[in-house]
N, C-alpha and C positions, 0 to 999 in steps of 0.2 A: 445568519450569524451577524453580530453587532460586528461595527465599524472600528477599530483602535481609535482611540480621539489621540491623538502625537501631544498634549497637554498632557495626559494622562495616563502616562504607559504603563500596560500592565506589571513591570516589576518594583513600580511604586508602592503599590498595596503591602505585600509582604514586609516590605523597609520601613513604612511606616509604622505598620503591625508590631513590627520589630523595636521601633523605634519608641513608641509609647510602650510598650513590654518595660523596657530599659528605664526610661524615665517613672514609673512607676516604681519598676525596681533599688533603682538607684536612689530615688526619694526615701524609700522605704528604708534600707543600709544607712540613710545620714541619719535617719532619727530613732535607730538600732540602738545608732551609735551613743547618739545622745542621751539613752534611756538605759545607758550601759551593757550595750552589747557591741563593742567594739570589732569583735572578732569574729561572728556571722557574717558570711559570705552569701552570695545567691544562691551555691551550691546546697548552701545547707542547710536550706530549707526544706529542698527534697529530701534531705537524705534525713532528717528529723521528721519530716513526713513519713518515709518507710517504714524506719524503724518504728513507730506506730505505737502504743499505750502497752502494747502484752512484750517488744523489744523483740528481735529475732538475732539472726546470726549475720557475720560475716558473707557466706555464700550466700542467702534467701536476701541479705541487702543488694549486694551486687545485681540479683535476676532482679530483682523490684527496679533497680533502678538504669539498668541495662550496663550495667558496665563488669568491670573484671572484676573476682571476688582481690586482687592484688591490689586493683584500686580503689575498691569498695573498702580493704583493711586500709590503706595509707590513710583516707575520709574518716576514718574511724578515728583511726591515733591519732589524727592532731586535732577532731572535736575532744575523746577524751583529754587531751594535752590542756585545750580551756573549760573545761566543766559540761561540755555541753551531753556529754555521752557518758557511759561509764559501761567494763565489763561485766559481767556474774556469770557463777555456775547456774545451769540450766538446772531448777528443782527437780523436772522432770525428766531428767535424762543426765546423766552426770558427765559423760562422754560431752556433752555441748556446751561451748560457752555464748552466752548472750549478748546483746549490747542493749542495752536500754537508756532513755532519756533519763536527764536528772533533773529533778529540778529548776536547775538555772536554765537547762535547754527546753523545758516546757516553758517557763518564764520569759525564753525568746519566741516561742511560737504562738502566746498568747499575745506579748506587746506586738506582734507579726499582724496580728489580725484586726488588732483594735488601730494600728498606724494602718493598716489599708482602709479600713472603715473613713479615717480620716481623709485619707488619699482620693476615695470614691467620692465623697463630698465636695471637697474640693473640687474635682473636676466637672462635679455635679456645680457648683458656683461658676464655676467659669460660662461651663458648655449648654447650663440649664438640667434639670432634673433629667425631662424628656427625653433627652438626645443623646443623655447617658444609659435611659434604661432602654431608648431605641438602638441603639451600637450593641449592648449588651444581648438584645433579643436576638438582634441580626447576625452578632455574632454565635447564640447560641443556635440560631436557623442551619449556618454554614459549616458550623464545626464537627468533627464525627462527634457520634453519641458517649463516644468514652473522653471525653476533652479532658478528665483530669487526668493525665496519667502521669506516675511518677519517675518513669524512663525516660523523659526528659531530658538528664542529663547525659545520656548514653545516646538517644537519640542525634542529639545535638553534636556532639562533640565526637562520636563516631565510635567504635568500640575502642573502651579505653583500658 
């Protein structure tokens, strides 16, 4: 078994991991903001991620995203509240109501992706190409096989 280097203590890793997560994140929200999405949060990303292209329910949001179908509706209502969500009758089933993305909320998940592309560059400029798609590797080496998942939010925060 390796030696702890006391420089180096192992609950530096995760805080750091943490730490560029955040910074990334946070990057990302100032130029949301800038491009006229004032009002996406980290939160809701995931939860515009769940809700997914075909939209599902209140309960199927909550399991996707591990939390309570109580807080999975409060996440609801106050996206619907900025454009980002909206309800419908389920064509398929009349008993269900939907939630599906609107426009404006695809419109943040698209400038979402093209601000990371910029994000990744950048740090690709600072750090060099290499050592961005070596972290990337290394992190994909270490990570379980399912790394994206969208229970994140529930994860993290606990059952909510």
């Amino acid at each position: 078994m390796a030696t702890a280097d006391p420089a180096r203590p192992g609950f530096h890793l995760p805080l750091l991991l943490l730490a560029g997560f955040r910074t990334l994140i946070d990057d990302l929200h100032a130029e949301l903001a800038r491009e006229g999405h004032p009002e996406l949060r980290p939160l809701h990303g995931f939860v515009l991620q769940a809700v997914g292209a075909d939209g599902t329910t209140a309960t199927e949001l909550g399991q996707r995203l591990g939390i309570s179908k109580q807080a999975a509706g409060k996440t609801i209502d106050r996206l619907v509240a900025v454009g980002y969500l909206e309800r419908a009758d389920d064509p398929s089933d009349a008993r269900r109501r939907l939630v599906r993305v609107t426009p404006h909320g695809a419109d943040g998940l698209r400038r979402s992706a093209e601000i990371f592309d910029r994000l990744r560059a950048q740090w690709s400029e600072t750090l060099g190409p290499d050592r961005v798609t070596a972290m990337e590797d290394d992190l994909r080496t270490m990570a379980s096989a399912n790394w994206f998942r969208l229970d994140m939010p529930g994860w993290f925060g606990g059952a909510a």
